[in-house]
C-alpha positions in Angstrom: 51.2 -13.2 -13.3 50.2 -15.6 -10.6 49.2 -19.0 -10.3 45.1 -19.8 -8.8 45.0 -23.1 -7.9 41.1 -23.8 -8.2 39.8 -26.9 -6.3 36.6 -29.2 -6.4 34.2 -32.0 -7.3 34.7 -31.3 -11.0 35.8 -34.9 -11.3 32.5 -36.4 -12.0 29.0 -35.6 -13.3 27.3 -33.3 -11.1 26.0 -30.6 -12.7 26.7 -27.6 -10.2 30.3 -29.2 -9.5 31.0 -28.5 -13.3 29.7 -24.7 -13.1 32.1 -23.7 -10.0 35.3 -23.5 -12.2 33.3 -22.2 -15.5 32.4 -18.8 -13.5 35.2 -18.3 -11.3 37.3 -18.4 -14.9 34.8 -16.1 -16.4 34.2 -13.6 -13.4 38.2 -13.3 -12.7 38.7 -12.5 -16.3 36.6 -9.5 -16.0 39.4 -7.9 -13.7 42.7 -6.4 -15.6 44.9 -7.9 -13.3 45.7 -11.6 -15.5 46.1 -15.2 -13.5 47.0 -18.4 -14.4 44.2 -20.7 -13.6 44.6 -24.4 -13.3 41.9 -27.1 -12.2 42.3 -29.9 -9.7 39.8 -33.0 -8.4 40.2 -35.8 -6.6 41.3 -37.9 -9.7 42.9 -36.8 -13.0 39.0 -36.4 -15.3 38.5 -34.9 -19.1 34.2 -33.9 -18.4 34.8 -31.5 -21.1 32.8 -33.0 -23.9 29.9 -32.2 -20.9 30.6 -29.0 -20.5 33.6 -29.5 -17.6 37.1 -28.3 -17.0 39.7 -31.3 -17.3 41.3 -31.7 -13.7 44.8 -32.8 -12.3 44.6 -35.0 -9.6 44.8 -34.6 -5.6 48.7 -35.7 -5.6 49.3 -32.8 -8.2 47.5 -30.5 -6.4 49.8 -31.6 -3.4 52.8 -30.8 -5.3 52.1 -27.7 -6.4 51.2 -26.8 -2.7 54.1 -27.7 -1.4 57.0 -27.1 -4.3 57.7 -24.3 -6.5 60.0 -20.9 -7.6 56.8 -18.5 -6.4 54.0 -19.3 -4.2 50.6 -20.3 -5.1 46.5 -19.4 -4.3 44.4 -21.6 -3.9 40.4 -21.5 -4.2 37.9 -23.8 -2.9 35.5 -23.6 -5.9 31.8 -23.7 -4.5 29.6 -26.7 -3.3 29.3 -28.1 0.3 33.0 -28.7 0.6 33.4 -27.3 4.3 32.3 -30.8 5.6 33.2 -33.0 2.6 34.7 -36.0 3.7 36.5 -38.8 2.1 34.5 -41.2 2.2 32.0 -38.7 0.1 33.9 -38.5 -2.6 35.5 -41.7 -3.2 32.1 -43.3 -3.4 31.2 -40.8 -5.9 34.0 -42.2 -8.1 34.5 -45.6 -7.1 31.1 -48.2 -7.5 33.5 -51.2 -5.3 34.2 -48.5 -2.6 30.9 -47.3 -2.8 29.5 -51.2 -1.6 32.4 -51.2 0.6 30.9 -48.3 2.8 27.1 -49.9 2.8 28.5 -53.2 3.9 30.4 -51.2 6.6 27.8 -49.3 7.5 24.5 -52.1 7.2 26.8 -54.7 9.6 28.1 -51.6 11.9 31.5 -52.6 11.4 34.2 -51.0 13.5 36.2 -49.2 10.2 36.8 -45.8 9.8 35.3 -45.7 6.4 36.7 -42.3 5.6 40.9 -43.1 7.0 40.2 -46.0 4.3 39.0 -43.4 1.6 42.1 -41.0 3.0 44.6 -43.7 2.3 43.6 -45.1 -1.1 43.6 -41.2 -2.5 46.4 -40.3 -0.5 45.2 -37.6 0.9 47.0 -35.0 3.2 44.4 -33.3 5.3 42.2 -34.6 7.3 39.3 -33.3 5.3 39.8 -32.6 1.7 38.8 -29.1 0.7 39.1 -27.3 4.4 42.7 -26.5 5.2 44.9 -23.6 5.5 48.0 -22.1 3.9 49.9 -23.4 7.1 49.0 -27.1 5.7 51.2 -26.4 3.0 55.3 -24.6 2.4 53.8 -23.2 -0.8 50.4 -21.3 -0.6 49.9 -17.7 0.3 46.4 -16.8 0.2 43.5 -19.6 0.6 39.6 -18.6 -0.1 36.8 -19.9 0.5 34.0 -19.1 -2.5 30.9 -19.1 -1.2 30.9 -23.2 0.2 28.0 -24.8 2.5 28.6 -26.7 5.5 24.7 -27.5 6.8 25.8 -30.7 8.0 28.6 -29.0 10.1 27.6 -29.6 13.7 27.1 -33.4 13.2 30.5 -33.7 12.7 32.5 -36.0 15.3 34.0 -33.4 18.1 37.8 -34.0 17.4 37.2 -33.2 13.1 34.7 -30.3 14.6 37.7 -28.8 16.7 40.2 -29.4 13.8 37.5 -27.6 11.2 37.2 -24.5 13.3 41.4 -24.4 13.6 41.5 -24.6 10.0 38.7 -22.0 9.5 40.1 -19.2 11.7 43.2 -19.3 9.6 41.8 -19.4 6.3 42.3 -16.0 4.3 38.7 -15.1 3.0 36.0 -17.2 4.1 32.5 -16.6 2.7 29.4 -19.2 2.9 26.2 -19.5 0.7 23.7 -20.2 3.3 22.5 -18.6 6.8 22.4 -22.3 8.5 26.4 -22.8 8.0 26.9 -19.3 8.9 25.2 -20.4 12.6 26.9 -23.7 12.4 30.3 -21.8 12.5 29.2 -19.0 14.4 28.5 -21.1 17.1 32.4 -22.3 17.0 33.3 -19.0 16.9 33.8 -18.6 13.5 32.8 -15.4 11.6 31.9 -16.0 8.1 30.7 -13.9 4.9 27.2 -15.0 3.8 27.6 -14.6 0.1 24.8 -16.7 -2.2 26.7 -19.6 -4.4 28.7 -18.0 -7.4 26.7 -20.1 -10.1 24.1 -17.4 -9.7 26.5 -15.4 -12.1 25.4 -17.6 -14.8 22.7 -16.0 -16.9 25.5 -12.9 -16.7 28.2 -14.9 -18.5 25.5 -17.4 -20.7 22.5 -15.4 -21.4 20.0 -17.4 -23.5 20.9 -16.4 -27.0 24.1 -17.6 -26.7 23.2 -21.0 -24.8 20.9 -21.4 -27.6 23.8 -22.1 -30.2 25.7 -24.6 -27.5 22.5 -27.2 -27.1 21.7 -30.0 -29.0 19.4 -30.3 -31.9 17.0 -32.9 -30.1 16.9 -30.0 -26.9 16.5 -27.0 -29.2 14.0 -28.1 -31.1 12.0 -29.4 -27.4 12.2 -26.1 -26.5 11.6 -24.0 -29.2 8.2 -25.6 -29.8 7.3 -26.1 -25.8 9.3 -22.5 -24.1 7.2 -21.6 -21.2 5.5 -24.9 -21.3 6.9 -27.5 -19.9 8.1 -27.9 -15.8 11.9 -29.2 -15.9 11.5 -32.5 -13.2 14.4 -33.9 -11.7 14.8 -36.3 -8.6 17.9 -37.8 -7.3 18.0 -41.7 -7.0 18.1 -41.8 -3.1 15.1 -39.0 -2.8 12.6 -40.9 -5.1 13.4 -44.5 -4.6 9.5 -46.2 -2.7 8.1 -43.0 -4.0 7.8 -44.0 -7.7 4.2 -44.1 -8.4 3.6 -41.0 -5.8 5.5 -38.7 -7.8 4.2 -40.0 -11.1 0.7 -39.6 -9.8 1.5 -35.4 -8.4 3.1 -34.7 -12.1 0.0 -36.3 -13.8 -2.0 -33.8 -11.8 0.4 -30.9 -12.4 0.0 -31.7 -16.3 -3.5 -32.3 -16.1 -4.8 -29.3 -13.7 -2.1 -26.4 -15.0 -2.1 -27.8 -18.7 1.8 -28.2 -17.9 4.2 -30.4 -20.1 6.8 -32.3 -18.0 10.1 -32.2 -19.1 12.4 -35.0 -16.9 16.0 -34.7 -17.0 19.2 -36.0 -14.7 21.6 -33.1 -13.4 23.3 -35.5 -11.4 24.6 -38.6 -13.0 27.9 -39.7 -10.7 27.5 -42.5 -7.9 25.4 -41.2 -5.1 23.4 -38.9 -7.0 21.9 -41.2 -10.2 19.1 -38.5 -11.2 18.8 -40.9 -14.1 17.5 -44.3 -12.2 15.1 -42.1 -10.5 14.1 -40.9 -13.7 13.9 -44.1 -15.4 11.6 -45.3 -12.7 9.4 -42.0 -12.1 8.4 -41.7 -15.9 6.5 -45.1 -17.3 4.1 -44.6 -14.2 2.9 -41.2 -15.4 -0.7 -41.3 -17.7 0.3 -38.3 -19.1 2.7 -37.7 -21.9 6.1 -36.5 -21.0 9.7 -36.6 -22.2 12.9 -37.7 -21.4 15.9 -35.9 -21.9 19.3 -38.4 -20.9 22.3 -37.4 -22.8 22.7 -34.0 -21.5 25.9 -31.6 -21.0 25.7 -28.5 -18.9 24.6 -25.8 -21.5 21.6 -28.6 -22.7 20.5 -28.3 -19.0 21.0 -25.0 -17.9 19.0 -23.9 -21.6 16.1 -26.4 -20.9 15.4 -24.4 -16.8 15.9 -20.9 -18.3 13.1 -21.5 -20.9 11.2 -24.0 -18.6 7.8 -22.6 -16.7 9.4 -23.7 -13.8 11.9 -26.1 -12.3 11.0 -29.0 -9.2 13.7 -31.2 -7.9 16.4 -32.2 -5.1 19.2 -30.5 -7.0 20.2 -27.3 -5.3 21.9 -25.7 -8.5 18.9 -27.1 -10.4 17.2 -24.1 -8.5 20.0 -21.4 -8.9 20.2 -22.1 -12.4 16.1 -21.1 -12.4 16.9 -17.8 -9.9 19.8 -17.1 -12.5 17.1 -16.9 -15.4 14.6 -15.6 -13.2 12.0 -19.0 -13.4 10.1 -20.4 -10.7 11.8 -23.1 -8.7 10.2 -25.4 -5.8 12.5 -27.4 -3.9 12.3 -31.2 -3.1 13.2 -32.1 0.3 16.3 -32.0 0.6 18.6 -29.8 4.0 21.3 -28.1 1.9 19.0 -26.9 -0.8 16.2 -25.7 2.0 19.3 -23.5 3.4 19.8 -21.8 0.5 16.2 -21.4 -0.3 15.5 -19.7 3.0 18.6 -17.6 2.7 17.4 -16.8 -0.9 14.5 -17.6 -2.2 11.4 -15.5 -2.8 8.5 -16.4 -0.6 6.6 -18.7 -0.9 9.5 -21.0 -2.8 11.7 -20.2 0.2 11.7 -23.6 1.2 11.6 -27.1 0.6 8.7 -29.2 0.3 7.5 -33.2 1.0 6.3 -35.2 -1.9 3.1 -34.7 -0.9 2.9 -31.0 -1.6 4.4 -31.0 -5.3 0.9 -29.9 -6.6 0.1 -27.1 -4.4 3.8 -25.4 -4.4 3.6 -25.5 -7.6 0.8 -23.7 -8.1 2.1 -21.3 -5.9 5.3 -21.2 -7.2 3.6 -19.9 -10.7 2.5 -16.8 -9.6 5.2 -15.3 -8.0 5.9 -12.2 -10.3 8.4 -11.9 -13.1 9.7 -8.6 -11.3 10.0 -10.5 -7.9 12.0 -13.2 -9.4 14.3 -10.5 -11.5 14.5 -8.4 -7.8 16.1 -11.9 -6.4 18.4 -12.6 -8.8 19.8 -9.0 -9.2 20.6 -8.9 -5.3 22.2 -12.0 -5.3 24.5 -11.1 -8.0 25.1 -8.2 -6.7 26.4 -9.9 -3.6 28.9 -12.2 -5.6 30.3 -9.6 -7.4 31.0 -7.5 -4.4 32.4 -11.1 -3.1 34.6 -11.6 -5.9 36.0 -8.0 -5.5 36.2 -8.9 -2.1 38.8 -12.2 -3.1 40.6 -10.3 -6.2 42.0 -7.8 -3.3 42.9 -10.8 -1.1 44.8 -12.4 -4.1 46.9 -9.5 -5.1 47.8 -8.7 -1.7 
């Protein structure tokens, strides 16, 4: 039996960070050869009253890496992790390093923000989730499940030449969107486009069984409102001086479609705050709607599948929709517009502005059950080939 080291943002409150580990368990266990899977973040985190795998900490991941009787594998869970940095991540976890970097960055200060981040978390790679085996004296086999890396080529040229070193030595390498798939192509880099692994969900937690996992307050929402209601969510930094805007488009979406709106964070950690947003968006609306805050996982991936659509800036907020088949429309945001467009099912194949909430989702409606079921079974098709893929890598 061997040892998977799985890796990620499972540390904190983002709702597709908490999925990555959850499926990779599930989808390994459906192959007879048994490993031994243990979970690492940034910082040693119990999210499993939410719905999350508890995680060991970057320094145990380290020594694990690097010490041992038999050598290790290690898996870079999902998410755009290619071009993480540490300055992303800290400020996810840490509200005083979080003011740190705005003060840095509002003054132009000459301080490397992210060799700050590096030392307080004592990190040993220059970016956290893209290094090799040759990083480490203990790791054999290092993959790559299905990450993005859209922001790639705005990277600084000596971390851009250090990423593609890193990248032609990594053992199976396999990206979710066709943008980072040109970003490293252009350095040379050959990649498998897979789509993200969450899209396995609906496989593993079909509706039936979500249904017994949810809270009262959520099942009883949706057992009198299924079909009825469009799941809303905006990130903090999206909807902030657009308030009354958005309040005013889901007013019309409720009023012209005889559509309920059902608002709900995905994203809770630092940087992401779905909640504020929230908070803000709804006591501008005419129209009634509700608010759902103290959610897990399973609350929110059972109120998309039996939603009549789901809007937002969260790009697993749309998988989980393509996982139960249900319209999504994307809120402008560049990751999530790569994976629509590698994706999506015209014409929700892309993002759209503020300004066009009303008409895509009109639009977004009509698409046809059968299209929607067509999408999702291709792209699961392509993870499970993908994971077949990694299982032959990791018992090599």
């Amino acid at each position: 039996m061997s040892q998977i080291l799985v890796i990620g943002a499972f540390d904190r409150f983002n709702y597709g960070d908490l999925l990555f580990p959850i499926i990779i368990e599930k989808e390994l266990g459906t192959y007879p050869h048994r490993n031994t899977l243990n979970y690492y973040g940034i910082v040693n985190s119990d999210l499993s009253a939410l719905g999350g795998k508890p995680t060991h900490n970057i320094l145990d991941f380290y020594q694990n890496c690097n010490h041992g009787s038999d050598k290790v594998s290690v898996i870079i869970a999902g998410g755009e992790a290619i071009d993480a940095t540490w300055t992303s991540l800290l400020a996810a976890l840490n509200p005083s390093f979080q003011l740190f970097c705005r003060v840095v960055n509002k003054f132009n200060l000459p301080i490397d923000s992210d060799w700050v981040a590096r030392k307080m978390l004592k990190g040993e790679t220059n970016l956290p989730f893209t290094f090799s085996k040759d990083n480490f004296k203990n790791v054999k086999t290092v993959i790559f499940n299905s990450l993005g890396g859209s922001k790639i080529s705005a990277k600084a040229p000596k971390k851009e030449k250090e990423l593609s070193t890193t990248l032609e030595q990594v053992d199976y390498l396999a990206v979710r969107d066709k943008v980072t798939t040109k970003n490293l192509m252009a350095k040379g880099i050959v990649a498998k486009l897979v789509p993200d692994s969450a899209i396995l969900m609906s496989k593993f937690f079909p509706v039936e069984e979500l249904a017994l996992a949810v809270s009262s307050e959520i099942s009883e929402y949706v057992r009198d409102n299924a079909g009825e209601y469009l799941f809303f969510q905006i990130n903090w930094s999206r909807g902030k001086g657009h308030e009354a805007e958005i309040a005013a488009n889901l007013d019309r979406i409720a009023k012209e479609t005889g559509t309920k709106i059902c608002f709900c964070p995905i994203g809770t950690a630092l940087n992401h705050d779905d909640q504020i947003a929230l908070g803000n968006i709804r006591p501008l609306m005419k129209e009634k709607s509700v608010l759902f805050s103290d959610v897990n996982i399973w609350n929110i991936m059972y109120l998309i599948a039996n939603s009549k659509a789901y809007m937002g800036t969260s790009l697993h907020g749309a998988i989980t929709a393509m996982s139960f088949a249900r319209p999504y429309i994307g809120l402008s945001v560049l990751k999530l517009n790569s994976y629509l467009d590698s994706w999506g099912v015209e014409p929700m194949n892309r993002v759209v502005q503020i300004n066009e909430m009303v008409d895509q989702f009109k639009l977004a409606i009509q698409v046809s059950p059968e299209k929607l079921a067509e999408s999702r079974a291709l792209q699961m098709r392509e993870v499970e080939k993908s994971f077949e893929r990694m299982v032959q890598v990791l018992n090599n």
